[in-house]
Phi, psi and omega in degrees: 000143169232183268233343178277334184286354170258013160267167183230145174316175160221182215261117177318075178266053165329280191267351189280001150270310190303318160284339142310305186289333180279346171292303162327312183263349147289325177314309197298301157335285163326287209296294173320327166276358167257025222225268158294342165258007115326337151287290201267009136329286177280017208237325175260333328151299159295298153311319163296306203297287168334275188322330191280332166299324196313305206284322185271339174312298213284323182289005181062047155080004193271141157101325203251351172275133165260016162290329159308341175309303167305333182279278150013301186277000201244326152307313168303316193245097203299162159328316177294327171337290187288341180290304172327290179306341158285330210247313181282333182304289192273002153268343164298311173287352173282293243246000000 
């Protein structure tokens, strides 16, 4: 006999790599697109947040202050209105 008829196969480790590795490299994948579009969140995030100053620059300051809100809703909604409504409010809760 010769020394090629006593080998023996050796054990097919194939997939016990290949499946670890294609898990490793999604992982790798994952991380990296969660990397980068967290980069361009904020990266968009910033750029709107400009325009809406820019836009408030040039428009003279109207719709981008928030000191103003209130006075706006006070317009909007006349006195007598929230008084009427405060008055049914506490006949409700009277009864």
């Amino acid at each position: 006999m010769s020394d090629r008829d006593q080998q023996q196969s050796v054990e097919n480790y194939t997939n016990a790599f290949l499946e670890p590795f294609g898990l490793l490299l999604f992982m790798m994948l994952l991380t990296i697109a969660l990397v980068l579009g967290g980069l361009w969140m904020l990266l968009t995030a910033a750029l709107v947040n400009q325009l809406i100053t820019w836009r408030g620059r040039i428009l003279g300051g109207y719709g981008c202050s928030g000191d103003d809100i209130g006075s706006r809703l006070q317009r909007a909604i006349p006195m007598r209105d929230i008084q009427g409504f405060k008055a049914r409010i506490q006949a409700a809760q009277d009864s």
